[in-house]
C-alpha positions as CSV (number, residue, x, y, z in Angstrom):
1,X,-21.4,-185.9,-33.8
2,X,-24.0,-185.2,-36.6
3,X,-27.5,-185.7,-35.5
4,X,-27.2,-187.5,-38.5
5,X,-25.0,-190.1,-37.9
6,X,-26.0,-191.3,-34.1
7,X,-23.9,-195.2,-34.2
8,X,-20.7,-193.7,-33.0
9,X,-19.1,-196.7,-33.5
10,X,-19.5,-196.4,-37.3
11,X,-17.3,-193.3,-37.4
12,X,-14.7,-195.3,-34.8
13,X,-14.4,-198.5,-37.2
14,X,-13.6,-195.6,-40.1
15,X,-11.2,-193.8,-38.4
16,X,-9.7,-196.6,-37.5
17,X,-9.0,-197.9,-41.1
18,X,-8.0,-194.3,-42.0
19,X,-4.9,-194.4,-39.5
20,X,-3.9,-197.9,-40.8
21,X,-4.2,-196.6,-44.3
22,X,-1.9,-193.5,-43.1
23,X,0.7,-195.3,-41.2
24,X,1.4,-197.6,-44.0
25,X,1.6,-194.3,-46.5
26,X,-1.1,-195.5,-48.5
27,X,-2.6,-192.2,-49.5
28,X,-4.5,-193.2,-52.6
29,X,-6.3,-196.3,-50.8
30,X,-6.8,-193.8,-48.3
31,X,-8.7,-191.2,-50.5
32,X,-11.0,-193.7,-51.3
33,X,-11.8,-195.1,-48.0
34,X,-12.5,-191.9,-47.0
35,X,-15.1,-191.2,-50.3
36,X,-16.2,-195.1,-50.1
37,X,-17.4,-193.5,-46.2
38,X,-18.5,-190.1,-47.0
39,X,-21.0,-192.2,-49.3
40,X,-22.0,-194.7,-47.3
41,X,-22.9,-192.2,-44.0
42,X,-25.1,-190.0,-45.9
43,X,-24.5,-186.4,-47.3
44,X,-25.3,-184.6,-44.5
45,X,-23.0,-186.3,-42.6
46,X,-20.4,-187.2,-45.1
47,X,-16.7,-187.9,-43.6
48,X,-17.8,-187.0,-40.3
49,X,-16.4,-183.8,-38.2
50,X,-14.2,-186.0,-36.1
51,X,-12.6,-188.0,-39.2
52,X,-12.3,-184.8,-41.1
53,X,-10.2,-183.0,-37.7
54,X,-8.4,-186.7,-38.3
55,X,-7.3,-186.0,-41.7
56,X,-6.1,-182.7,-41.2
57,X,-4.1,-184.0,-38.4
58,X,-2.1,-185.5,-41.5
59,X,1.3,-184.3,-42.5
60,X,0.9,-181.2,-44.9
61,X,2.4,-183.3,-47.7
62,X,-0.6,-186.1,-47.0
63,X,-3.1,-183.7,-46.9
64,X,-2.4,-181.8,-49.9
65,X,-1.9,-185.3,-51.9
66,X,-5.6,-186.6,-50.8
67,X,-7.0,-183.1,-51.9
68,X,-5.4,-182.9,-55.1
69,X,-7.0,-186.4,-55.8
70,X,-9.8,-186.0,-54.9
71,X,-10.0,-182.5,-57.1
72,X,-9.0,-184.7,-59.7
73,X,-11.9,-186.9,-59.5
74,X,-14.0,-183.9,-59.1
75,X,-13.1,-183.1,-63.2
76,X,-13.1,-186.5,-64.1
77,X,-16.6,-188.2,-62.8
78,X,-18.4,-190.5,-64.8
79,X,-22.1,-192.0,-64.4
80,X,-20.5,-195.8,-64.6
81,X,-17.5,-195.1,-62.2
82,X,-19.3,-193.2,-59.8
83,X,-22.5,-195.4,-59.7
84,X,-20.2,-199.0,-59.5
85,X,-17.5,-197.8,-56.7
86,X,-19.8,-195.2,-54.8
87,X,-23.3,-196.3,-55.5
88,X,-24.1,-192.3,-55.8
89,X,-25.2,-190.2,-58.9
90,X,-22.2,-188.1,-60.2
91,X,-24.3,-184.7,-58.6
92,X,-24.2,-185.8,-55.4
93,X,-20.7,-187.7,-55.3
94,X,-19.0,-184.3,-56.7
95,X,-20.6,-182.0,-54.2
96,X,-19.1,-185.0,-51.6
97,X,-16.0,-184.3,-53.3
98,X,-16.0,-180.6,-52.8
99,X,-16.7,-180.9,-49.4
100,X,-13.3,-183.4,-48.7
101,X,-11.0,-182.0,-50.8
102,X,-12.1,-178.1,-49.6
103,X,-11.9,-179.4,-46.3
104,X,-8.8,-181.2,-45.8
105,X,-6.8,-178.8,-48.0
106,X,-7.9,-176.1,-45.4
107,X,-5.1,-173.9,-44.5
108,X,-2.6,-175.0,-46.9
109,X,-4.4,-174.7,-50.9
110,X,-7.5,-172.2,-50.4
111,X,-7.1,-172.0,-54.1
112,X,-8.0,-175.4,-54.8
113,X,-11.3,-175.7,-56.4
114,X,-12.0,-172.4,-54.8
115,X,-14.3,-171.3,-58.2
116,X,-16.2,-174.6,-57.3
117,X,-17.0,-173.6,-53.7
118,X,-17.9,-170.1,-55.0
119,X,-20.1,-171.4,-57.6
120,X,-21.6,-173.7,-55.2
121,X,-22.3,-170.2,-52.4
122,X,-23.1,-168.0,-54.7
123,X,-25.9,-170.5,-55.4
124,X,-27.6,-169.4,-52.2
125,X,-28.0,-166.2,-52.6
126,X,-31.7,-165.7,-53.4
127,X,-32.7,-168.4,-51.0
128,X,-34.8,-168.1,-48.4
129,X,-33.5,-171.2,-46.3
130,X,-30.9,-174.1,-47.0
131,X,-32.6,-176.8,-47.7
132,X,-29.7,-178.7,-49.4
133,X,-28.6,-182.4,-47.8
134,X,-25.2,-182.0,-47.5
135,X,-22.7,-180.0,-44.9
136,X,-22.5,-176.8,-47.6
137,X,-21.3,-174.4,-44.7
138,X,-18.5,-176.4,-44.8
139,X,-17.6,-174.7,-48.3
140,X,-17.9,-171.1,-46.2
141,X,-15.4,-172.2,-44.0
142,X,-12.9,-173.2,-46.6
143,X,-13.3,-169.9,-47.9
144,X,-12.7,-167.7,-44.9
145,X,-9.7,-170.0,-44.0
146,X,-8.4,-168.4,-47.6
147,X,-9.1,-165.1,-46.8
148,X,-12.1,-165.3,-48.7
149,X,-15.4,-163.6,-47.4
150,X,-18.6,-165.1,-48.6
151,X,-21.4,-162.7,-49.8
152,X,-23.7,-161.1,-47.4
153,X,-26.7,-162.6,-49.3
154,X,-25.2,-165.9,-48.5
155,X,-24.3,-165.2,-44.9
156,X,-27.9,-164.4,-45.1
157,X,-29.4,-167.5,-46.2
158,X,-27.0,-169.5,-43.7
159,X,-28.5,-166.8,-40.6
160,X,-32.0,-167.9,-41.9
161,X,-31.8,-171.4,-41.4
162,X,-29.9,-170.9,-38.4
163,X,-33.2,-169.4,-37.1
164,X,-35.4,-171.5,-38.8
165,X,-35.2,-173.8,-35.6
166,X,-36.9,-171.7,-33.6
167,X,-39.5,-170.8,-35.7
168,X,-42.9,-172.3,-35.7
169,X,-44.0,-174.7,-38.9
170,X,-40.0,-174.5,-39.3
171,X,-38.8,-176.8,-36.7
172,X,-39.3,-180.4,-38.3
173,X,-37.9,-179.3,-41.3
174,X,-34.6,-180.0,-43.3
175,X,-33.8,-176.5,-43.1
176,X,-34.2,-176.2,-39.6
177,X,-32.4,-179.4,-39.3
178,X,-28.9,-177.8,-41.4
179,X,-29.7,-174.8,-38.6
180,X,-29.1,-177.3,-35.7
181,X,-25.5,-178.5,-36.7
182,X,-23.1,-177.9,-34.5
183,X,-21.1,-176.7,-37.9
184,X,-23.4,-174.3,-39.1
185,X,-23.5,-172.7,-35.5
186,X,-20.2,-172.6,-35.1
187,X,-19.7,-171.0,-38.7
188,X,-22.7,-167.9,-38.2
189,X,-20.3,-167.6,-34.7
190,X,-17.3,-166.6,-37.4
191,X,-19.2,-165.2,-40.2
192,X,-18.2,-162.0,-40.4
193,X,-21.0,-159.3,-42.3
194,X,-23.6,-157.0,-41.4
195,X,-25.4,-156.9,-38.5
196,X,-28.5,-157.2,-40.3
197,X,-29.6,-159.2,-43.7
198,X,-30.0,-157.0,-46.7
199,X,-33.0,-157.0,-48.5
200,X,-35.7,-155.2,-46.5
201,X,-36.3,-152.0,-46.6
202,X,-36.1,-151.3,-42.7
203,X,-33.1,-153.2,-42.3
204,X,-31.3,-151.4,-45.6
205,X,-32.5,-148.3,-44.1
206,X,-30.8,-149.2,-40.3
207,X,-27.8,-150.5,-41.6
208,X,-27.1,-147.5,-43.6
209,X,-27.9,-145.5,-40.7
210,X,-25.9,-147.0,-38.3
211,X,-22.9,-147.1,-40.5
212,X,-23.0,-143.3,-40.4
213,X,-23.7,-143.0,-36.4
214,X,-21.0,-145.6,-36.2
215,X,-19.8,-148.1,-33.4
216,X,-22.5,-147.2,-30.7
217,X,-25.6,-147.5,-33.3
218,X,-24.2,-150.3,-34.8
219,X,-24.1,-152.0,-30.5
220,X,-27.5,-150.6,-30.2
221,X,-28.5,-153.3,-33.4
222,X,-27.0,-156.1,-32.2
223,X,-28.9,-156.2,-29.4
224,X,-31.1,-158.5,-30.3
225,X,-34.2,-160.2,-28.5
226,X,-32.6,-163.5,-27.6
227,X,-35.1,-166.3,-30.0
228,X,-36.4,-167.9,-26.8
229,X,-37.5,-165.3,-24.6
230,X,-40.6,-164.1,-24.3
231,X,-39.8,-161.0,-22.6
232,X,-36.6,-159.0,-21.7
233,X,-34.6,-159.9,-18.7
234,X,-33.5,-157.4,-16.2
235,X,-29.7,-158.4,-17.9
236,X,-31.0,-157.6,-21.1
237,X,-32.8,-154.0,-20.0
238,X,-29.8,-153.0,-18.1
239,X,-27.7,-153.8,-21.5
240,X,-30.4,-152.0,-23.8
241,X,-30.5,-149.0,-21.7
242,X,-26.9,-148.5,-21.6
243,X,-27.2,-148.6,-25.4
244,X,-29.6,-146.0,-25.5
245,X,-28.0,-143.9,-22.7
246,X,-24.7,-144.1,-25.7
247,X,-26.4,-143.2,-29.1
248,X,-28.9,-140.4,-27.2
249,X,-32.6,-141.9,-26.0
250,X,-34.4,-139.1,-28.3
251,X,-32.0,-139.7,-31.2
252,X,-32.4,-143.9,-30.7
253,X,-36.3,-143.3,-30.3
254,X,-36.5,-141.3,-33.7
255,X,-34.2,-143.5,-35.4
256,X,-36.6,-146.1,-34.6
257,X,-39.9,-145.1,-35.2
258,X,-38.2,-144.3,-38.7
259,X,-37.6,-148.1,-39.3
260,X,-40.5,-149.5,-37.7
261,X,-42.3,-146.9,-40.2
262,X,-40.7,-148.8,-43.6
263,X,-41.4,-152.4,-41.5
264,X,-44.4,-153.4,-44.2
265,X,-42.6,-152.2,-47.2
266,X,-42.2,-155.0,-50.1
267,X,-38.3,-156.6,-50.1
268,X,-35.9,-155.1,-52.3
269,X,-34.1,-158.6,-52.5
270,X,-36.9,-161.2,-53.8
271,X,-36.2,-164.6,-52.3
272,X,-36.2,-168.4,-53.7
273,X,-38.8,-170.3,-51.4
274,X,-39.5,-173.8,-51.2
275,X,-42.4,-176.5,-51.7
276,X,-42.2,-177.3,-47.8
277,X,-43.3,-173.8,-47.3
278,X,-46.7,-172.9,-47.4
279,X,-46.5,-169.5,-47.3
280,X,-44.8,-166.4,-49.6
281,X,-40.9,-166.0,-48.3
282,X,-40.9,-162.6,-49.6
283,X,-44.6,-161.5,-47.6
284,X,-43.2,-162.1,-44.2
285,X,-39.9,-160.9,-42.1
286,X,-36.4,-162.2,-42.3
287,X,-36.1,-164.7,-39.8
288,X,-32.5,-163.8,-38.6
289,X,-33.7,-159.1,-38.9
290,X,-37.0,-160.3,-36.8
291,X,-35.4,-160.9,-33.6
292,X,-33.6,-157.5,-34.2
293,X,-37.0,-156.3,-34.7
294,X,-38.2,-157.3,-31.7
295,X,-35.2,-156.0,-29.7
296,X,-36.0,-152.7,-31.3
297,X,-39.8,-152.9,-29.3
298,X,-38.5,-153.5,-26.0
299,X,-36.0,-150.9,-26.1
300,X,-38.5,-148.4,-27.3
301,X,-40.4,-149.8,-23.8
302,X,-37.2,-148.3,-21.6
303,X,-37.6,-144.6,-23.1
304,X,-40.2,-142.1,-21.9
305,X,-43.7,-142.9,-22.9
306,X,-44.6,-140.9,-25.8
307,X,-48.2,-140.8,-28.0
308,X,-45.9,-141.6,-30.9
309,X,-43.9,-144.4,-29.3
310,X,-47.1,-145.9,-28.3
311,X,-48.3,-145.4,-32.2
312,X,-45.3,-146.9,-33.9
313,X,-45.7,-150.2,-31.7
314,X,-49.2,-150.6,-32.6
315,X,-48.5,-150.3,-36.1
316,X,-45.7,-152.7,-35.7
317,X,-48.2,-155.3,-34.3
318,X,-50.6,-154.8,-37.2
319,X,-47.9,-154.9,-39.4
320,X,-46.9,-158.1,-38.0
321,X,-50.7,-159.9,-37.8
322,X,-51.0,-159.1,-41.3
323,X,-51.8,-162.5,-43.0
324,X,-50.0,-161.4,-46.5
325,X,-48.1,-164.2,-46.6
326,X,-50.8,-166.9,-46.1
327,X,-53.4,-168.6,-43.5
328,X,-50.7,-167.5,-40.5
329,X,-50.2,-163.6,-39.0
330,X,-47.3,-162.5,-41.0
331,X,-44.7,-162.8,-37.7
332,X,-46.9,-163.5,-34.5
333,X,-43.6,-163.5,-32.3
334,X,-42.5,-159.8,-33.7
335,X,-46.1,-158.9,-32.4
336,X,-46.0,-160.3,-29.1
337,X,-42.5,-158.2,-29.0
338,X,-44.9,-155.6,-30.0
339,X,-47.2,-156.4,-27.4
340,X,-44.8,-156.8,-24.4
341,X,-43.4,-153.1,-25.3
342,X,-46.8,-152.3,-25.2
343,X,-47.1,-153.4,-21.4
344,X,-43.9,-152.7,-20.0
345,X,-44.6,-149.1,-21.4
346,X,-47.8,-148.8,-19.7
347,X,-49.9,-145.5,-19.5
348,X,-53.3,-144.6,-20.6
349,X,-52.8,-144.6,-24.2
350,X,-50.9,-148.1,-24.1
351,X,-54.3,-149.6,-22.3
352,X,-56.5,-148.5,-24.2
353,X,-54.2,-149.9,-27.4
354,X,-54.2,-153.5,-26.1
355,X,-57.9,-153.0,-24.9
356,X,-58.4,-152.0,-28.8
357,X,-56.2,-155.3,-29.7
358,X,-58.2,-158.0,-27.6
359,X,-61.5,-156.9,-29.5
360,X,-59.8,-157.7,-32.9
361,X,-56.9,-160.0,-33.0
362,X,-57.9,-163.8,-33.2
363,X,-54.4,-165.6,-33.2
364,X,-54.7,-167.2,-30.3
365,X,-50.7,-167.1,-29.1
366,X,-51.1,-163.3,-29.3
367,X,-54.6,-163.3,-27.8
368,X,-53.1,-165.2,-24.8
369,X,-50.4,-162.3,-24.6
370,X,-52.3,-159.1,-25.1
371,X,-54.3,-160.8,-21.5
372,X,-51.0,-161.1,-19.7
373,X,-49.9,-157.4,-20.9
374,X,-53.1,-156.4,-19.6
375,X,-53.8,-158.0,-16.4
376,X,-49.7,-156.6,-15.8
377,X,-51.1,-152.6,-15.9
C-alpha cells in the first residue's frame, strides 16, 4: 500500500468494481473505471499496486485489449475530454496513461508505447533527484520486463532518491518520499548497472579500475557502509577484510588513496537541481557513490597504519567539511566515515590528526564524533 493512499478500503471498493466489470467481459467500461480511479487516488498512487497485480491477473487477451485502449487515448487526449470525464489536465492524465497501459501490458507488448516510456526516462537523466508525483519507476520496470535496460544516468537518478531518505534536509521531501516506495525499492533491488553512478571523477576513475581488476575489485565496491550505521560492525569488518585479503591489501590501499585523491574534483556529469534544494547538486557527493565512499574509509582502517593512509583520510574529511555547496559541510556523514577510520586506525599520527580536527571543525555532528574517536584511543 502506497503511503499515499492509507484508506485501504478505497482500493477494496475499486477492485471490487474491476472484477464485476471483468466477469461480465466489459473491458471498455473497465478501462475507464480503472482511469476514472487512477485520477481520483492521486498520481503517486494512481491504480494502486494491488489493483494493478489485479489486472494483470487478466486473461492475456483482456490485458492486451485495456492497454491498447488506453494507448489509444494516450494519442488522442483533448483538454475538454480529459478535464469533463477525469477532472485532470491532459499532462498529467497521459503520464497516468503511460503508467496503466505500460503496466498491464507488462510481459506480453513491451513494444507498446515503449518510445513514450523512453522519452519519459531519458528525461531523468541530468537530475539530481525525482521529484516527479507520479509512480515513474514504474516505466523502468516495463522496460526491463522487455529486455530493455534503462540508462545508467537514470538508474542514477532513481539510486539518488532512493538515498535521499536517509539524508539530512532530504527526508521530508517529495524526493525522499518517491525513495520510500516500496516500488522504487524493489526496482533499485533489480536495476541492473554499475556499481557506482557515473559522473564523478573518483567514481569514473574506480569503476574503470575495477572493470580491469575484475570480479574481486568490483566485490571490494559494493561493499558499501550500510546508510544507517555509524560505524562498521564486526559482520561488516570481517566481510571487508576478506575483500581486501582477495584484491591484495597493498594493491586495495593504493587503489584507494588514488580515488580518495580525485574525491574534490568538479563532476564530469553536471546535474539538474531543484527549488527545494538549497544547496548546489553538483558542489557536493552523489548520494547513492557517498556511502561507497564511506565504505572505502573504514576499510582503509583494517590495513596497516601507514603516514599516507592516515593523510588520505584527513584529506577526505576536509574534503567533505568543505561548505562549497552552501551554509552545510559538503557531506558531514562521509566525514564522520572519515573520522571513525581515523579512530579505529589509531596510532600517533591518527591522534594528533583528530587533536588537529577538534581545534578547527565547528559542525557540531562531527564535533561530537571527533570526541568519541578520541576519548576511544
Amino acid at each position: 500500500m502506497s503511503r499515499w493512499l492509507r484508506n485501504t478500503q478505497v482500493l477494496a471498493e475499486q477492485a471490487a468494481r474491476y472484477r464485476a466489470l471483468a466477469e461480465r467481459g466489459d473491458v471498455s467500461e473497465l478501462a475507464r473505471a480503472v482511469m476514472r480511479a487512477a485520477c481520483d487516488n492521486g498520481s503517486m498512487t494512481g491504480v494502486g499496486s494491488e489493483n494493478m497485480r489485479l489486472l494483470r491477473a487478466l486473461p492475456d487477451k483482456d490485458r492486451l485489449e485495456l492497454a491498447e485502449t488506453w494507448a489509444r487515448w494516450y494519442a488522442h487526449v483533448e483538454d475538454e475530454w480529459s478535464a469533463e470525464e477525469f477532472r485532470r489536465d491532459p499532462g498529467y492524465f497521459r503520464t497516468e496513461l503511460l503508467m496503466v497501459a505500460s503496466g498491464v501490458a507488462r510481459g506480453l507488448d513491451g513494444d507498446l508505447l515503449a518510445a513514450e516510456r523512453q522519452e519519459q526516462l531519458f528525461r531523468l537523466r541530468d537530475q539530481y533527484l525525482v521529484w516527479s508525483t507520479h509512480r515513474i519507476w514504474e516505466l523502468a520496470d516495463a522496460e526491463l520486463a522487455a529486455g530493455r535496460t534503462p540508462d545508467p544516468a537514470v538508474l542514477a537518478a532513481f539510486r539518488r532518491t532512493g538515498a535521499a531518505v536517509t539524508l539530512p534536509g532530504l527526508r521530508r521531501t517529495q524526493a525522499a518520499a518517491n525513495g520510500a516506495e516500496p516500488g522504487m525499492r524493489d526496482l533499485l533491488a533489480r536495476f541492473p548497472g554499475p556499481v557506482l553512478n557515473p559522473g564523478e571523477p573518483w567514481a569514473d576513475t574506480a569503476l574503470r579500475e575495477a572493470a580491469a581488476g575484475g570480479e574481486p575489485w568490483q566485490r571490494l565496491l559494493e561493499h558499501a557502509a550500510p546508510a544507517s550505521a555509524h560505524a562498521p560492525s564486526a559482520k561488516w569488518r570481517r566481510t571487508g577484510s576478506a575483500l581486501l585479503d582477495a584484491v591484495g591489501p597493498e594493491e586495495a590501499r593504493r587503489a584507494v588513496l588514488r580515488w580518495f585523491e580525485l574525491a574534490d574534483r568538479a563532476r564530469t556529469l553536471p546535474l539538474v537541481g531543484h527549488p527545494h534544494l538549497p544547496f548546489d547538486v553538483n558542489a557536493g557527493f552523489d548520494p547513492h557513490n557517498s556511502h561507497v565512499l564511506r565504505g572505502l574509509a573504514w576499510m582503509l582502517a583494517l590495513l596497516p597504519p601507514l603516514p599516507d593512509t592516515v593523510h588520505a583520510l584527513v584529506g577526505l574529511v576536509e574534503t567533505s567539511l568543505d561548505p562549497r555547496s552552501g551554509d552545510t559541510p559538503r557531506s558531514p556523514h562521509v566525514a564522520e566515515a572519515g573520522i571513525v577510520a581515523l579512530g579505529l586506525t589509531g596510532g600517533r599520527a591518527a591522534r594528533a590528526e583528530l587533536d588537529t580536527l577538534s581545534r578547527w571543525v565547528t559542525h557540531k555532528g562531527t564535533l561530537r564524533c571527533i570526541d568519541k574517536a578520541r576519548a576511544a584511543l
